[in-house]
matplotlib code that plots the C-alpha trace (Angstrom):
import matplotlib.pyplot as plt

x = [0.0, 1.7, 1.0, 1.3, 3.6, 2.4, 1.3, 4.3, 5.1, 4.5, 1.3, 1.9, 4.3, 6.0, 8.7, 8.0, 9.7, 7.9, 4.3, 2.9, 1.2, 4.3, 6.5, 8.9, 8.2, 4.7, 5.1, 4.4, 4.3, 4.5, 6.5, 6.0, 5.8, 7.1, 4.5, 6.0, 6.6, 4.8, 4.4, 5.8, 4.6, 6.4, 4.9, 1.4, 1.2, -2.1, -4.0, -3.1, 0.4, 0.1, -1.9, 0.1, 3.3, 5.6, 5.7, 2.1, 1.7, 4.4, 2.3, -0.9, 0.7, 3.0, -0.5, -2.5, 0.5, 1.2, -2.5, -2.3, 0.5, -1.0, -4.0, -2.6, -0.6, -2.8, -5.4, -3.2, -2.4, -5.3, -7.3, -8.5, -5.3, -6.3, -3.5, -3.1, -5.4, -4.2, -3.8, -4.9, -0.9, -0.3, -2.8, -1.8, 1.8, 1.6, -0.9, 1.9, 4.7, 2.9, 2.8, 5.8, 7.7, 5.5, 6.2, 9.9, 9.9, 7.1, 6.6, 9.0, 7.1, 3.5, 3.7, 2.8, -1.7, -2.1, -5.5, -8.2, -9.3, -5.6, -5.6, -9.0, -7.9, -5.0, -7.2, -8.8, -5.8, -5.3, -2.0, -2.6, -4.9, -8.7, -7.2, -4.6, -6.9, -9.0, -6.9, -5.5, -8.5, -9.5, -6.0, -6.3, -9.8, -8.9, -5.5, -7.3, -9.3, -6.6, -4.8, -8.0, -8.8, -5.2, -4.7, -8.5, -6.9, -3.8, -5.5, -6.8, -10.1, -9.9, -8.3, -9.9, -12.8, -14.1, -11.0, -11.0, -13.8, -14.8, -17.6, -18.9, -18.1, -18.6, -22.2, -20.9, -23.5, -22.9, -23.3, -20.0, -18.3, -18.9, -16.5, -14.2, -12.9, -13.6, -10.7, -8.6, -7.9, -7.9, -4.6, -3.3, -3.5, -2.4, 0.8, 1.2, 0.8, 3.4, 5.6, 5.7, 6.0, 9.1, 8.9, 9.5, 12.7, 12.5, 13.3, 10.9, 12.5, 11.6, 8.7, 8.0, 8.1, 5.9, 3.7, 3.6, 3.2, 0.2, -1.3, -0.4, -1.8, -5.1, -5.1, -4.5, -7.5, -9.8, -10.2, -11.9, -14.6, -14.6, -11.9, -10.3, -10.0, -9.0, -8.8, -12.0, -9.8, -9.0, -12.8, -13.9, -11.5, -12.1, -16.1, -16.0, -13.8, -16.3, -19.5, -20.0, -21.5, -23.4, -25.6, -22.7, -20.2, -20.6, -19.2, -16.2, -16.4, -17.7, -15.7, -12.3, -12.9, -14.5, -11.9, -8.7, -10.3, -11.0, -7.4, -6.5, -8.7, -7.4, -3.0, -3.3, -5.7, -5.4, -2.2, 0.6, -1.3, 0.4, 0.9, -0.8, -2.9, -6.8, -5.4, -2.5, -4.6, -7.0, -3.8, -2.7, -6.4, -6.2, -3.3, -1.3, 0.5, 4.6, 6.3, 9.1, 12.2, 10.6, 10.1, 13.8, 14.9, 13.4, 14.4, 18.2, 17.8, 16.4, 19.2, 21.8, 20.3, 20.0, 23.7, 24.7, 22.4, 24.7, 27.9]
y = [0.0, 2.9, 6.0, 8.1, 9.9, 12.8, 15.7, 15.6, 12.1, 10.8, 8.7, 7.4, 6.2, 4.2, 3.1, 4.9, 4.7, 3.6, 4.0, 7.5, 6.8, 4.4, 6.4, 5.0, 1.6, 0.7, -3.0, -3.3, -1.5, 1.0, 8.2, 11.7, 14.8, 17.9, 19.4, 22.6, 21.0, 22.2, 19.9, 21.2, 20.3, 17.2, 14.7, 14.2, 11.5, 8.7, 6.2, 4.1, 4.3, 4.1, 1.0, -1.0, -0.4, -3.3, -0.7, -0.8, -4.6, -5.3, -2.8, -4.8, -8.1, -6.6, -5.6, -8.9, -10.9, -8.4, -8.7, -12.3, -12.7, -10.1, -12.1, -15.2, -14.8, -11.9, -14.6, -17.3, -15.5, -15.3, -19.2, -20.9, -23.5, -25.9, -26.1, -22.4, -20.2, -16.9, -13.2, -9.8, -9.2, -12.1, -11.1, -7.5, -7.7, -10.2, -8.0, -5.1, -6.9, -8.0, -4.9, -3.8, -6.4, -6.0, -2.6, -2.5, -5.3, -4.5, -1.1, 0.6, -1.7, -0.3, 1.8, -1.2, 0.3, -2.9, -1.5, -0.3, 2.5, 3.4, 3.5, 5.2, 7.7, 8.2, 8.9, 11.2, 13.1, 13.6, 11.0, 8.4, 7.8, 6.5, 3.3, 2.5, 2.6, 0.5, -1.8, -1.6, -2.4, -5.2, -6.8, -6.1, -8.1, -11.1, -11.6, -11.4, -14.3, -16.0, -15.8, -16.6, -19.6, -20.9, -20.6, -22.4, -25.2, -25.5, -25.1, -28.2, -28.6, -28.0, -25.2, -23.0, -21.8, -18.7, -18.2, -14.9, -13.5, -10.0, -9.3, -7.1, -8.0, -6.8, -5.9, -3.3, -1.8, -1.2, 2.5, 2.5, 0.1, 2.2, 5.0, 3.2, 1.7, 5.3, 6.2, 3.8, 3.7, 7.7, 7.1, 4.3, 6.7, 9.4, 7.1, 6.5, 9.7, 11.3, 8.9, 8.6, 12.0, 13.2, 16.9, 16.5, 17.7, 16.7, 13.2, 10.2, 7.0, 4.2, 4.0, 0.6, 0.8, 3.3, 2.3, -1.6, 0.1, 2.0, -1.2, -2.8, 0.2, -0.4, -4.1, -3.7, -1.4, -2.1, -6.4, -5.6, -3.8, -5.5, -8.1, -5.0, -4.4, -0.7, -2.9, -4.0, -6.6, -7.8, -8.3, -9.2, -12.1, -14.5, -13.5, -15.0, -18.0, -18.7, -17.7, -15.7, -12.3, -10.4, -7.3, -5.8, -6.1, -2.9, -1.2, -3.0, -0.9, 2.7, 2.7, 2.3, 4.1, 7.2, 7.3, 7.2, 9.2, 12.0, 11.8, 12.3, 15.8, 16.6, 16.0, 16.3, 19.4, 21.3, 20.5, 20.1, 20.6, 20.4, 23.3, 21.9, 23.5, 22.2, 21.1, 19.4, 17.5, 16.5, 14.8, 13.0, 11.4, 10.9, 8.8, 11.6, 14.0, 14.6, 16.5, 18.6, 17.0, 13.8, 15.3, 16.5, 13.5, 11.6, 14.2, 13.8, 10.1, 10.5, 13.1, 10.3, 7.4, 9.6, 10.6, 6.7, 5.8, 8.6, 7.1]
z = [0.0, -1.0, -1.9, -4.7, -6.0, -6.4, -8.3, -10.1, -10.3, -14.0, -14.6, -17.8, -19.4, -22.2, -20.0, -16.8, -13.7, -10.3, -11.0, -9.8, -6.8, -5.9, -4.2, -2.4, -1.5, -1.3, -1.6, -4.9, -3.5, -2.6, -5.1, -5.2, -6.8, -6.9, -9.2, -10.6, -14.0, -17.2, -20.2, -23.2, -26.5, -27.2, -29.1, -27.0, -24.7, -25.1, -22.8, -25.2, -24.5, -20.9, -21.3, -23.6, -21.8, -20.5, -16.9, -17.3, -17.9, -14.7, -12.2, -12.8, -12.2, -9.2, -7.4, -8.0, -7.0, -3.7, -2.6, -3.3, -0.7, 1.7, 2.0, 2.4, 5.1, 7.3, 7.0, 7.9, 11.2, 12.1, 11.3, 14.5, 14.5, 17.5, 18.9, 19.6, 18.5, 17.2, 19.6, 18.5, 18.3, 16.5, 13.7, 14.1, 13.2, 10.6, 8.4, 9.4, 8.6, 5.4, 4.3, 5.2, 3.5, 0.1, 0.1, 0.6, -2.4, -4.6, -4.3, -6.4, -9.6, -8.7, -6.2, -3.7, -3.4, -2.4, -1.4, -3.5, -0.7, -1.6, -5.1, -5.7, -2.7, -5.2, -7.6, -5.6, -5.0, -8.9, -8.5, -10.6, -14.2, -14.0, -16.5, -14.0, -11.0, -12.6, -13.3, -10.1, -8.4, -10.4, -9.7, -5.8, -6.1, -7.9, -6.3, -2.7, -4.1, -5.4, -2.3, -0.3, -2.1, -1.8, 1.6, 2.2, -0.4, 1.9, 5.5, 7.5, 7.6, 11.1, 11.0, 8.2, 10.4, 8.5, 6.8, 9.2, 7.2, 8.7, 11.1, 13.7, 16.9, 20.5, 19.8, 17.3, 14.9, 11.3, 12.2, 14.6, 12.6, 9.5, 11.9, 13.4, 9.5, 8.3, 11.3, 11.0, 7.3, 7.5, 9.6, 7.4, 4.1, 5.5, 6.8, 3.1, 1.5, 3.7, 4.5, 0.4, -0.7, -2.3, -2.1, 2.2, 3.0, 6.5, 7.4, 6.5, 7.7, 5.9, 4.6, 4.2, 8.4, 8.8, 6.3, 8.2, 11.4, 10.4, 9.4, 12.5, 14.9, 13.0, 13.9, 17.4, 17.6, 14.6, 16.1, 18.7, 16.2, 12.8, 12.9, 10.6, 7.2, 6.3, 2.8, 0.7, -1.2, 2.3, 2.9, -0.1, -0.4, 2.0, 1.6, -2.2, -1.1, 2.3, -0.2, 3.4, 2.8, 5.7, 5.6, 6.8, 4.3, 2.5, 5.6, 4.5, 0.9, 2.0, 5.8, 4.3, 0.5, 2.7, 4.5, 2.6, 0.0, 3.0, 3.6, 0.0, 0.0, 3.0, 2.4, -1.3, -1.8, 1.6, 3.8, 1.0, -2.3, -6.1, -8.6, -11.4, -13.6, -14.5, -17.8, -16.2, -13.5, -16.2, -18.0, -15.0, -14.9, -18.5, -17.8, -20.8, -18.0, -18.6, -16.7, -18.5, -16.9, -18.0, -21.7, -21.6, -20.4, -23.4, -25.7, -24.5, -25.1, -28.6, -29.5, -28.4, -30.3, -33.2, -32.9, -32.4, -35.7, -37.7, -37.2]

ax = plt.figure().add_subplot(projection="3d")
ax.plot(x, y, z, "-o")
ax.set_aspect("equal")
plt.show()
């Protein structure tokens, strides 16, 4: 889960770096901007472009198989193993350290989302293209199945349980539980957008860290009311596999998509927002926004191969 790198950070590209919306590690995960960049009038940029790309193609792929992985093993941690059933630590640090790990591996490929509260708060925040969120999103879905359904394949019989499918717990209502994942995936984003963000000049740590311990505070909390998810994919997983879905579930959606996409409004537009212009943030959603450095970068790589194919 990673967030976006911002404003300035590229979304499209032929042979792109980290994804925007991928700053520094998200797993897959896990870039951001400094947005003072105008695009010149280089030779115009497509959604087509973005879409067929190898970078492109690779991104996609990195978030299925990251989501895959996460949901695997935070579910694992948490399946009613008789001989020692699983603590709210327990389940807590190994969604954390899920993260954490997927994002210091993954993220530089996709930007490590991870999450599609993440990647359509991205979206949100004018970071990332409506294709790439789309495609995002439909990854993160079918790899939490995927991983879902192999760990139910894998798990003894007595030991799947639910496979940790989320409910409310502790008579929590749908109402409160609607809050508490609004809150808790409110801190997670915001964890991500500026632990993420390459215009701070202050000292970030790692964000991979942060990013796994912001998942892990959730946990410790967020059991108690939902079983947390602060992820749909997360939810929805387990829910296809276990053909196990309650009234409730769509607090699972709206609680954590409300809530990152809140934080997005709130860091992207208010606290630190990007000097783009309409016509620029209407690129970056078009998934046909360069930056100039990135246009004279290009430009200086032409020039050389042109110089090469003279001699």
């Amino acid at each position: 889960m990673q967030g976006g790198r911002q404003a300035a950070s590229r979304t499209v590209g032929p042979g792109e770096r980290a994804e925007p919306g991928s700053q520094t590690p998200v797993p897959n995960a896990t870039a951001a901007p400094t947005c003072a960049h105008r695009c010149r009038s280089a030779p115009a940029p497509t959604m087509k472009k973005e879409v067929c790309s190898v970078a492109f193609v690779k991104a996609v792929f990195t978030e299925f198989l990251a989501t895959l992985i996460f949901v695997f093993f935070g579910l694992g941690s948490a399946l009613p193993w008789p001989s020692a059933l699983p603590t709210i630590l327990q389940i807590s640090l190994a969604f954390g350290l899920a993260i954490g790990t997927l994002a210091q591996a993954l993220g530089p490929v996709s930007g490590g989302h991870i999450n599609p509260a993440i990647t359509l708060a991205l979206l949100v925040g004018n970071q990332i293209s409506l294709l790439r969120a789309v495609f995002y999103v439909v990854a993160q879905l079918v790899g939490a199945i995927a991983g879902a359904g192999i760990l139910y394949g894998v798990a003894p019989v007595n030991a799947r349980g639910k496979l940790a499918v989320n409910e409310l717990s502790n008579d929590t209502t749908p109402g409160h539980a609607l809050v508490a994942e609004l809150i808790l995936t409110f801190q997670l984003a915001l964890c991500i957008f500026s632990s993420t963000d390459s215009r701070r000049t202050s000292p970030v740590g790692s964000p991979a860290l942060s990013i796994g311990l912001s998942v892990t505070l959730g946990h410790l909390v967020g059991i108690y009311f939902t079983g947390c998810s602060m992820n749909p994919a997360r939810s929805f997983g387990p829910a296809v596999v276990m053909k196990e879905f309650r009234s409730e579930h769509w607090v699972f959606w709206v609680g954590p998509i409300v809530g990152a996409a809140l934080a997005a409004i709130l860091y992207f537009y208010l606290l630190f927002p990007n000097s783009l212009s309409l016509s620029e943030r209407v690129a970056v959603v078009k998934g046909t926004y360069e930056p100039e450095e990135d246009w004279e970068e290009q430009h200086e790589e032409r020039k050389k191969t042109m110089e090469l194919t003279a001699r």
